[in-house]
C-alpha positions as CSV (number, residue, x, y, z in Angstrom):
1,X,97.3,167.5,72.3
2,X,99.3,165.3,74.7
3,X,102.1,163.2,73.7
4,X,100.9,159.3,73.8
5,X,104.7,158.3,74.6
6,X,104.7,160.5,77.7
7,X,101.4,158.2,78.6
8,X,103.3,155.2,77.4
9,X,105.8,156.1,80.0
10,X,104.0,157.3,83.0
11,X,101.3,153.8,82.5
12,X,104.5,151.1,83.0
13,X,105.2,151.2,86.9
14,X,101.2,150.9,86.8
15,X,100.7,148.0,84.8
16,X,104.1,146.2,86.4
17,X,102.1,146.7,89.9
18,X,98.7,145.6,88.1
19,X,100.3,142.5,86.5
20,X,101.7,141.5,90.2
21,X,98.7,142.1,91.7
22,X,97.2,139.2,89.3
23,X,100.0,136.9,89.6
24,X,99.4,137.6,93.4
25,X,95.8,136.9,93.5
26,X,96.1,134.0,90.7
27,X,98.7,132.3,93.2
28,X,96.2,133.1,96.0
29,X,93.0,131.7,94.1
30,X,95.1,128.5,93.8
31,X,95.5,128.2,97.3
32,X,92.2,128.9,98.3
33,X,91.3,126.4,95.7
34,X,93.3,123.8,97.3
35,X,92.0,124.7,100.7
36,X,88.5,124.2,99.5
37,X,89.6,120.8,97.9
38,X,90.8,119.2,101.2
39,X,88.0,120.9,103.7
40,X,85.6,119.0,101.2
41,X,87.2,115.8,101.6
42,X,87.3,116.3,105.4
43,X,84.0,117.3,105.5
44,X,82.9,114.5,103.2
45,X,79.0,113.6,104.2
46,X,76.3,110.7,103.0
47,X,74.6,113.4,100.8
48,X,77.7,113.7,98.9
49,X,78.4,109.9,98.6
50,X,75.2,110.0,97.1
51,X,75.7,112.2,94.7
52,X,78.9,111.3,93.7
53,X,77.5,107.5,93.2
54,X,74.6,108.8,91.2
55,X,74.4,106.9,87.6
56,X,75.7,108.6,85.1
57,X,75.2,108.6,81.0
58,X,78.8,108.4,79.5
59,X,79.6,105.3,81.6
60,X,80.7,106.0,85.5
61,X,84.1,104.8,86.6
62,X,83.0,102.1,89.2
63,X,86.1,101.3,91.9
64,X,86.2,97.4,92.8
65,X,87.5,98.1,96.7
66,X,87.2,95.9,98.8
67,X,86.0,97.2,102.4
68,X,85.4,94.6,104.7
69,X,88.6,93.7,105.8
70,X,88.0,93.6,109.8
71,X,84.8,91.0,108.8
72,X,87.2,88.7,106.3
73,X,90.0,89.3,109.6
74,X,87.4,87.4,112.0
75,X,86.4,84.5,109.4
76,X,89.6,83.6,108.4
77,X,90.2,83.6,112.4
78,X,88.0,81.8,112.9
79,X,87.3,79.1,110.1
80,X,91.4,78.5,110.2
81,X,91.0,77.7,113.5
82,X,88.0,75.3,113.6
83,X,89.5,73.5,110.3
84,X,92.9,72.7,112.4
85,X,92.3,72.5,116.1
86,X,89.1,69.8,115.8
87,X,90.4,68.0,113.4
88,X,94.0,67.1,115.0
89,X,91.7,66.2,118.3
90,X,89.6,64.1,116.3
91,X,92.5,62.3,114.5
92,X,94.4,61.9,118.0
93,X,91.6,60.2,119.2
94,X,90.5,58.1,116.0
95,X,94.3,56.1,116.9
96,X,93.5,55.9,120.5
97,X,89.8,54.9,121.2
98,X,87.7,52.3,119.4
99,X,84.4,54.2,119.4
100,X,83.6,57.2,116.7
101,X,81.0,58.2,119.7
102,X,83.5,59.2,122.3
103,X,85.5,60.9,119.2
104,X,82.3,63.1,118.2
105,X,81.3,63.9,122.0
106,X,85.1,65.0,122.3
107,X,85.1,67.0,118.9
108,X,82.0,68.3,119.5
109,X,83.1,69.7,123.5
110,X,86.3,71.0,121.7
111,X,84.5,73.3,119.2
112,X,82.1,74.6,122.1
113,X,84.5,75.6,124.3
114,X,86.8,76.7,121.6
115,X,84.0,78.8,120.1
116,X,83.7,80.5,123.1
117,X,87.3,81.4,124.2
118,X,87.7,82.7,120.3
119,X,84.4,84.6,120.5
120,X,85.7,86.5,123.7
121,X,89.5,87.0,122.5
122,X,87.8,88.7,119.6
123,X,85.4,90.6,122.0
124,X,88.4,91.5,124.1
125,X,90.7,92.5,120.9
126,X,87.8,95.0,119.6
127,X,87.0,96.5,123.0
128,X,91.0,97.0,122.9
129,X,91.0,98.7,119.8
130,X,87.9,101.2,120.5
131,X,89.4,101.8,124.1
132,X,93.3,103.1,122.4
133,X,91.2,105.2,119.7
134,X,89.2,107.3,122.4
135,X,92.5,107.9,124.4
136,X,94.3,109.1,121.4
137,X,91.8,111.0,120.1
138,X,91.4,112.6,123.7
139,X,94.9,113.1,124.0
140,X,95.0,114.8,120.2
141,X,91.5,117.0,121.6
142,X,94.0,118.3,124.0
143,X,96.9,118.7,122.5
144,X,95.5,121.5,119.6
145,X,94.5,123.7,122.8
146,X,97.3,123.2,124.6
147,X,100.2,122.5,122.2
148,X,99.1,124.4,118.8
149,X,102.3,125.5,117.5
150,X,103.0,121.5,118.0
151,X,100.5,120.7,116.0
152,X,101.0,122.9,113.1
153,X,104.5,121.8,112.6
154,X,103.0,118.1,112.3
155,X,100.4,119.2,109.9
156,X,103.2,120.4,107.6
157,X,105.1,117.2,108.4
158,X,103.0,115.2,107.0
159,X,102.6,117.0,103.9
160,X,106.5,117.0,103.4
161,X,105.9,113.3,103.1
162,X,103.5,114.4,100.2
163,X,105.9,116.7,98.6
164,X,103.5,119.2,99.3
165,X,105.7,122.6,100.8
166,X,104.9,125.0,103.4
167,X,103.3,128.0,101.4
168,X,100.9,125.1,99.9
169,X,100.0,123.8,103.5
170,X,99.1,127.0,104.9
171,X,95.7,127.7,103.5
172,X,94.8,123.9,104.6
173,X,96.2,124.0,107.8
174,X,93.9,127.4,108.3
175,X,91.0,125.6,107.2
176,X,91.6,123.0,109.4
177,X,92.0,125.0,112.1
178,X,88.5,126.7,111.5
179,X,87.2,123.1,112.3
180,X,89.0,121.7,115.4
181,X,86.4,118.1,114.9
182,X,88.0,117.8,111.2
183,X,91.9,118.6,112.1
184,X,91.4,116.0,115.1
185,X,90.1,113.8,112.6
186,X,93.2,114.7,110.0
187,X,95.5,113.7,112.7
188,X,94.2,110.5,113.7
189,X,94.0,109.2,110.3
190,X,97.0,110.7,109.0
191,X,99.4,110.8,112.1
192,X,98.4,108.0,113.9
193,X,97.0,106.0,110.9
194,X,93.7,105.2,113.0
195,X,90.2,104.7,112.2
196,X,87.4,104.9,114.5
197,X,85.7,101.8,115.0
198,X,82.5,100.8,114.8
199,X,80.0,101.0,117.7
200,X,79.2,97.8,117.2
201,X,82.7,96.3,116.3
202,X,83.5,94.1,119.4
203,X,80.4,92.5,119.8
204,X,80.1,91.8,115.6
205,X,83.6,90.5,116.0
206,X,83.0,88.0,118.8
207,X,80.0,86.4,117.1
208,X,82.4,86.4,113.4
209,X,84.8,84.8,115.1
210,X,82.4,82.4,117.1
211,X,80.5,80.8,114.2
212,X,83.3,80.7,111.9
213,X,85.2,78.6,114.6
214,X,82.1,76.2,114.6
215,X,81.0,76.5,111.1
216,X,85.3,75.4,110.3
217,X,85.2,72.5,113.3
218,X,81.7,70.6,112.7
219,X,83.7,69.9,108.7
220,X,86.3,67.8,109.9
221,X,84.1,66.2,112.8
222,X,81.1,65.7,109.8
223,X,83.0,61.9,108.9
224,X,83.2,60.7,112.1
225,X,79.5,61.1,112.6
226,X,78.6,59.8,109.5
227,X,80.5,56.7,109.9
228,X,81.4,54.2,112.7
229,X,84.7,53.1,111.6
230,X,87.5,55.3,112.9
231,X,89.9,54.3,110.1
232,X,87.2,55.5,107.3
233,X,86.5,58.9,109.0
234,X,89.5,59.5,109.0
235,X,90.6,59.3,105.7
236,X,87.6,61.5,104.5
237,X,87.9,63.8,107.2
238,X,91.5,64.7,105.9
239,X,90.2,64.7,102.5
240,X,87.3,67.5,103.1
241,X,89.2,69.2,105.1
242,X,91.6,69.8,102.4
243,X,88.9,70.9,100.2
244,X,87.2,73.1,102.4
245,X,90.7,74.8,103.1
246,X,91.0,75.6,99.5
247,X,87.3,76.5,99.0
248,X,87.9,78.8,101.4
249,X,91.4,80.1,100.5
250,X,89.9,80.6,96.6
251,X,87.1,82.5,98.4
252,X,89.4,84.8,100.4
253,X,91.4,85.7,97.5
254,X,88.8,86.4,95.4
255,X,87.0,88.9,97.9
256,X,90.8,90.7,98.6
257,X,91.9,90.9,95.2
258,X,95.6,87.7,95.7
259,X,94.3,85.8,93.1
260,X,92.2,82.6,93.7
261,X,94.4,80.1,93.1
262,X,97.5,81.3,94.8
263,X,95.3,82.1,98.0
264,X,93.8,78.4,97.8
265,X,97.3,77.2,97.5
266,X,98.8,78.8,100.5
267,X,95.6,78.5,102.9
268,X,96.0,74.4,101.9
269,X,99.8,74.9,102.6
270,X,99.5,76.6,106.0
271,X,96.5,75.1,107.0
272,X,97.5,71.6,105.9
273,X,100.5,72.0,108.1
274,X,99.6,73.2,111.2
275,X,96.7,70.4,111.2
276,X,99.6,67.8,110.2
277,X,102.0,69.3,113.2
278,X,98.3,69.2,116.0
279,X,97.8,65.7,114.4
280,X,101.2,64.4,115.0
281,X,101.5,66.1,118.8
282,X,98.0,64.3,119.9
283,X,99.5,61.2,118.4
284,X,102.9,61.6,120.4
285,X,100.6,62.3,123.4
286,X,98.8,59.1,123.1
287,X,101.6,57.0,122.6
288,X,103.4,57.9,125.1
289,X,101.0,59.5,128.0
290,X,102.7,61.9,130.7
């Protein structure tokens, strides 16, 4: 019969190597794990936003983000611009000229033309934007073929800024590499911190910007072609202009997330003073023509 402490003895070195061997492929499963996590998020599609919005029975936990930033960008453009800009002309000229006519035929050419230069400084701005993203992303296309090792050492660059080491990198930076589409995509969005526009961005941007100027200039101008009297339109042109700044300052908070009433506050602040300083300049101008 054969002594079971001899076994005993002869079984440790195999059970030390087994018991590595699980650490080994624990620590390995982790990785993968973590590989798997981050090549799902880059490879993120519309069947799985679908999913993952799907209702559910024990109450979903609904996210309240606010998205639309480039579309508020162009409206508050444009609207501060059409509340100011018209409005100073129209006051300059309420001191200057007896007729409300010639003040709403002015007013009126003002938020045309005006309309039109915003419109294609938007247009311009977005075509700008789209234009730098395809020349970095070709440049970025480029540089994984030519300058890999490069590349690597800024993948694990910007997971230092994550605390996230080396050994923990690795399996990520392999998956990535599996896909050269996604680890273009990582670096544009986490190296350069851009995001591809839309294909319709300039053109969306120029007509934002366009309506909002006139939608923001005909409020202002509305008093002087209610009313004759100069003097009177006037007086409720400042009024509703200060209203419709903080109608739409309240709005703008509420959509980002400031807080209505401080957002109302400063629009009325910034706005009310920049239409004060146009005002006063189109007065100086008047009384005292170059």
């Amino acid at each position: 019969m054969a002594n079971p402490l001899t076994h005993a003895h002869t079984d440790v070195p195999f059970t030390r190597k087994t018991l590595a061997l699980l650490q080994n492929s624990g620590r390995q499963l982790r990785l993968n794990q973590l590989a798997f996590t981050l090549w799902r998020k880059l490879h993120y599609t519309t069947e799985m936003h679908e999913v993952a919005h799907l209702p559910h029975t024990h109450g979903p936990h609904v996210e309240g983000h606010f998205e639309s930033t480039e579309a508020v960008r162009d409206i508050v453009i444009g609207l501060s611009d059409g509340l100011t800009v018209p409005f100073a002309l129209a006051a300059g000229l309420s001191g200057a000229v007896a007729s409300s006519h010639i003040v709403v035929l002015a007013g009126l050419a003002e938020i045309a033309a005006g309309s039109i230069a915003m419109g294609l400084g938007g247009y311009l701005a977005a075509r700008g934007d789209a234009e730098h993203y395809i020349s970095e992303r070709q440049r970025e296309e480029r540089e994984i073929v030519d300058r890999t090792r490069d590349e690597e050492e800024e993948i694990y660059e910007i997971f230092e800024q994550y605390s996230v080491d080396r050994a923990s990198a690795t399996p990520v930076l392999n998956a990535l590499k599996q896909n050269p589409t996604a680890w273009v995509n990582f670096m544009m969005r986490f190296e350069l911190g851009l995001e591809e526009p839309a294909s319709n961005r300039a053109r969306r941007s120029a007509l934002t910007i366009a309506f909002s100027y006139i939608a923001g200039g005909l409020i202002p101008l509305l008093p002087y072609i209610l009313f004759a009297d100069n003097l009177a339109a006037l007086k409720l042109s400042v009024v509703i202009t200060v209203l419709a700044l903080a109608i739409f300052g309240a709005l703008n908070g509420k959509l980002v997330g400031t807080g209505w009433l401080r957002s109302a506050a400063q629009t009325v602040l910034i706005g009310g003073a920049a239409a004060a300083v146009a005002y006063a300049l189109a007065r100086l101008l008047n009384n005292h023509p170059i």
